[in-house]
C-alpha positions, 0 to 999 in steps of 0.5 A: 194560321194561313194554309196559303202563301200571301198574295204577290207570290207567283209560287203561291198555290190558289188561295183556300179557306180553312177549317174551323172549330169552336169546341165549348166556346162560352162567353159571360158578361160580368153582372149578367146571371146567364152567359150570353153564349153557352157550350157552343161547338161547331166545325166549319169546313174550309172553303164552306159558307156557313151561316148563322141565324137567328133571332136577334139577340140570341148570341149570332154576332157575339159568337162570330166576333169571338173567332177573330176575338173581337169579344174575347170568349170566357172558357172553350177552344177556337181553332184555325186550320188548326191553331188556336187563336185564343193563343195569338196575338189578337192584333196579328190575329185580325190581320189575317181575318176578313171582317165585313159589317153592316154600312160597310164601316168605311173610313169617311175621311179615306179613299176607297183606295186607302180604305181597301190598303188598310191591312196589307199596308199594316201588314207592311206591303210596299206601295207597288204591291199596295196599288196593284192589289187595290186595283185587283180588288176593285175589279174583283167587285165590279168597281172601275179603279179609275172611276172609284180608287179616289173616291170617299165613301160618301160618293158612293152607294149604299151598294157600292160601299158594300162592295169596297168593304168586301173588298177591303176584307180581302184585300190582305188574301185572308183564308177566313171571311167573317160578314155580320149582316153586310148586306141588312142596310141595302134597299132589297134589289141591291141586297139581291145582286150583293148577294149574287155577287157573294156567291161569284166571289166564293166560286172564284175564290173558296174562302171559308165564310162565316156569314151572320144574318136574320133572314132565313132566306139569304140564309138559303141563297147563301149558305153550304150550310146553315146553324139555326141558333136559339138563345144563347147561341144553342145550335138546334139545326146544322145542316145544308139549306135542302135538308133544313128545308126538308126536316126541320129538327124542331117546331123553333126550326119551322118557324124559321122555314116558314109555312114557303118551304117549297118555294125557298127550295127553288132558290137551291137551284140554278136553271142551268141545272135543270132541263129546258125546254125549246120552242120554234125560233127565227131571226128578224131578217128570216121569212115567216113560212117556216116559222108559221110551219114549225108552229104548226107541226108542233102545235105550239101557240109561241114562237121567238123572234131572235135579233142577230145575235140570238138575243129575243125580241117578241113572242109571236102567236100563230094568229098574228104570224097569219095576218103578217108580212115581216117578222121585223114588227110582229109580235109581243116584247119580251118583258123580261128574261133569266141567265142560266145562273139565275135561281129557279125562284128568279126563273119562277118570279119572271114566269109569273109576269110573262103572259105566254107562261114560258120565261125565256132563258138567256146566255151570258151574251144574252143569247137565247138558250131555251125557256121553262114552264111551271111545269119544269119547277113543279116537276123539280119540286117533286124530285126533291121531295122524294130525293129528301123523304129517301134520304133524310133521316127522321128529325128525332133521330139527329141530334141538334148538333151533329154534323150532315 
């Protein structure tokens, strides 16, 4: 089923997802009158996040956990990279499929260097191989091995739990990640860099990922695309976040998107994507004429005092720059500050607390890049709006389930 070689393999092309489809898949449940799923299809494309959501019971897990026939489905066809898995051993099956829940699911009783070996040693790994990829894996997610390798889950937090669960799900190099809810147990700020840290794995990695959740809004950050499911799992929109966002199919779709849609539109975005503006800077070592200067000439009321490294330091005003004598004290603090990976919605959050209404853009190192103003979103708002009103057809005119 695999379309790369297993880890380890120096010959082994880069790793990448595999397709997916579920053509009429059913499921029922003896004693129950209605299926719980019903006539779903659906193609994922390789290397694609695609998400599920919906209302809770409407058949999202169920449907997901019958691609690695955690529930076996009733009637229909499940392929992978073109093979069908209803045909497979389902043990051989589940080892070739990643599987991310809710709490992490851990072993208590095991290391987190046992708990990530789970697959490939069952899959008959050596130990030397074993190791080595533990290792890998951990890095991967951002955790030290020598810091976590020996640990037990409950030395862990909720975050970091999430994250060896992750990297147990990779650990066997599978094509296909199956994540149901893996980030619903976390406190909101380490959701937010759980999924940051989703997003960095895929760019690396291009696996296909099957992502099942309730909130359109991880929904947006998360998904190539997204399957809004009604009860039992009838697909009434599949489509990318920005066209979902411009045209929803039905009013159960817009009740989904929310009365926001603009502003969930900014989590589509990355500032690096857009253009930035600039503003007179100088170091804290340098005299304060030419800054004064530059404000000046431009008219501009702020300007940025930078460290050694270009890393600001404080807004400084004309006024203030006026009474000065150094630029080592002058100034406000810069309160806070966005990475060029960041989203406009972060972008637009940070603006809003900043007095100066500028957010200050930063490099990887922390370098100053540039700064973005309301103005920038409001005019990128506006360019995908009428981007979407030249592009997207009429809701009438698509079907619930056809493919963008």
């Amino acid at each position: 089923m695999t379309e790369t070689a297993t880890a380890g393999n120096d010959s082994a092309q880069e790793p990448r997802g595999a397709e997916i489809v579920l053509d009429s898949v059913t499921k029922r449940y003896p004693g129950q009158r209605d299926p719980a799923v019903e006539d779903f299809s659906i193609t994922i494309p390789a290397g694609e996040i695609v998400v599920f959501v919906g209302p809770s019971g409407c058949g999202k897990t169920t449907t997901m956990r019958m691609i690695n026939r955690l529930i076996e489905p009733s009637s229909g066809t499940i392929t992978i990279a073109g093979r069908d898995v209803t045909r497979e051993n389902p043990d051989r099956l589940r080892r070739q499929i990643g599987y991310s829940i809710q709490q992490a699911g851990l072993f208590p009783h095991q290391t987190v260097a046992r708990n990530i070996a789970t697959v490939p040693t069952l899959l008959g790994w050596d130990r030397a191989r074993i190791g080595a990829r533990v290792d890998e894996m951990l890095e991967l997610v951002g955790l030290d091995p020598e810091t976590f390798r020996r640990r037990y889950p409950r030395q862990l937090s909720g975050g970091q739990q999430q994250r060896v669960g992750v990297a147990r799900a990779l650990a066997a190099d599978p094509p296909v990640l199956l994540m149901d809810e893996p980030f619903g147990a976390v406190d909101p700020i380490t959701r937010g860099l759980l999924q940051d840290e989703l997003l960095r794995l895929q760019a690396e990695l291009h696996k296909t990922i099957v992502f099942v959740t309730h909130d359109f809004n991880e929904a947006v950050k998360l998904g190539d695309r997204i399957a809004v499911l009604g009860n039992q799992s009838r697909l009434l929109q599949y489509d990318t976040p920005a066209a979902i966002l411009a045209a929803p199919a039905d009013d159960t779709v817009a009740g989904f998107v929310g009365a926001d849609a603009a502003l969930k539109q900014l989590t589509l975005t990355r500032v690096e994507d857009v253009e930035l503006g600039q503003c007179p800077t100088a170091a804290v070592t340098d005299e304060i004429a030419p800054l004064r200067a530059a404000l000046a000439e431009r008219e501009w009321k702020w300007g940025l005092v930078l460290d050694a490294q270009r890393r600001p330091l404080r807004w400084v005003s004309a006024e203030r720059l006026a009474q000065a004598e150094s630029l080592r004290d002058v100034g406000l603090p810069v309160t806070g500050t966005v990475a060029l990976r960041s989203s406009l919605q972060q972008a637009l959050e940070t603006l809003l607390a900043e007095s100066t209404a500028n957010a200050v853009v930063t490099g990887r190192r922390g370098e100053y890049a540039g700064l973005i103003t309301i103005d920038t979103l409001v005019a990128h708002l506006s360019g995908m709006r009428a981007e979407s009103a030249g592009a997207t057809k009429d809701p009438g005119e698509r079907a619930a389930g056809e493919q963008p």
